[in-house]
N, C-alpha and C positions, 0 to 999 in steps of 0.2 A: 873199904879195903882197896887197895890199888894193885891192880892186878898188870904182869908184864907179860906182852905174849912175845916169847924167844925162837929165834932161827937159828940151827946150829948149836944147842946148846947143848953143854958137856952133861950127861948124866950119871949119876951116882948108884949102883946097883943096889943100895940097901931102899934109896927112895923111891926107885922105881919098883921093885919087889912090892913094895908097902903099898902103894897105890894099886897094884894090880891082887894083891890078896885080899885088900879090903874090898874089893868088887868080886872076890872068887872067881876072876878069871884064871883059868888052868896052865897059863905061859907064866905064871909065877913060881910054877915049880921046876923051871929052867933058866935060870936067870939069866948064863951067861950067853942062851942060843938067844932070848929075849933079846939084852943088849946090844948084841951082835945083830940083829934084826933092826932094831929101832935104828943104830948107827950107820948103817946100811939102805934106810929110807932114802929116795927121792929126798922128799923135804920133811924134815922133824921140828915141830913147835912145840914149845912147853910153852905152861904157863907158870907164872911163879910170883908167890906174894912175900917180900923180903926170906928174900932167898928161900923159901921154901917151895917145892915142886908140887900144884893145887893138881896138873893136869897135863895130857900131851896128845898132840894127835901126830899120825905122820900117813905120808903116800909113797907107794911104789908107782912108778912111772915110764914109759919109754920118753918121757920127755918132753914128746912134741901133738902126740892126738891121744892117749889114754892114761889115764892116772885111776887110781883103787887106791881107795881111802881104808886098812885096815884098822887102824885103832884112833878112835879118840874116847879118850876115858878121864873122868876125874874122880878122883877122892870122895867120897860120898858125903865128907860133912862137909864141902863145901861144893854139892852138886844145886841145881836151884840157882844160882848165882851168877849165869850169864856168862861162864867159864867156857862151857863145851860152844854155844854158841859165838863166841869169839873165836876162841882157835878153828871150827871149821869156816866161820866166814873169812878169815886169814885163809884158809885153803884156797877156798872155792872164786877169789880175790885172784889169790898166784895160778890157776888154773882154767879163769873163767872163757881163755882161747881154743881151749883145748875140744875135740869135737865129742869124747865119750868120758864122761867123771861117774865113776864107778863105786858102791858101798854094798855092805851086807848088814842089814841092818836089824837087829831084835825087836818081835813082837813089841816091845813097850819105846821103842823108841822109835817108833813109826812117825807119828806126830810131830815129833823133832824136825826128826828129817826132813819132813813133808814143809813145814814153816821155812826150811831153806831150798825150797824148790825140787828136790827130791819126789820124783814118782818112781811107781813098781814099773819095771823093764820091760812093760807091756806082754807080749805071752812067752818071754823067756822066763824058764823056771832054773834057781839059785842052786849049783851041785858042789859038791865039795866030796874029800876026803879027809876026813878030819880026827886029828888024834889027842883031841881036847873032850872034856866029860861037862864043861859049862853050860851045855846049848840043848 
């Protein structure tokens, strides 16, 4: 399968819904604040196998020294696949000058992360206010 990893691409609120309810993440039950979010990113990459939307990651950014990587997510039947791993190494490519690259990353994809250079933020501990029921 050949897979296209996109910058700037237009997204479609039904596909993106779809991708985010098959991972039960909880921002699928607000689609249009989702979208409005994702369009809103620093930098937004999809991925896409004739024309369909496998996977997306994007960052928020001041630009120039800190970026936070909130979502990269794929589709679950085509997770395994070397999908998330491409769109963040397209990240961490457009961001590698940068002095602090930032994530929050779930117990099970520790591992991941860690295979792209990713370590825990030494004795900073991760706080949030969060009004999602996923986690």
């Amino acid at each position: 399968m050949e897979i296209d990893i996109l910058n700037g691409d237009t997204l479609r609120e039904d596909e993106v819904v779809s991708i985010y309810k098959a991972n039960n993440w909880s921002s699928a039950q607000k689609p249009q604040t989702l979208l409005a979010a994702l369009s809103n990113s620093h930098t937004l990459l999809t991925a896409r196998s004739n024309n369909q939307l496998l996977g997306l990651a994007n960052a928020i950014s001041d630009g120039h020294l800190v970026v936070y990587f909130p979502h990269l997510i794929v589709h679950p039947d085509y997770q395994g696949m070397g999908i998330g791993r491409k769109l963040m190494t397209a990240m961490l490519q457009r961001y590698a000058d940068f002095h602090q690259i930032m994530l929050t990353a779930d117990i099970g994809a520790l591992s991941f992360y860690e295979t792209l250079g990713f370590v825990k933020a030494g004795k900073t501990v991760p706080m949030w206010i969060y009004a999602g029921g996923d986690h």
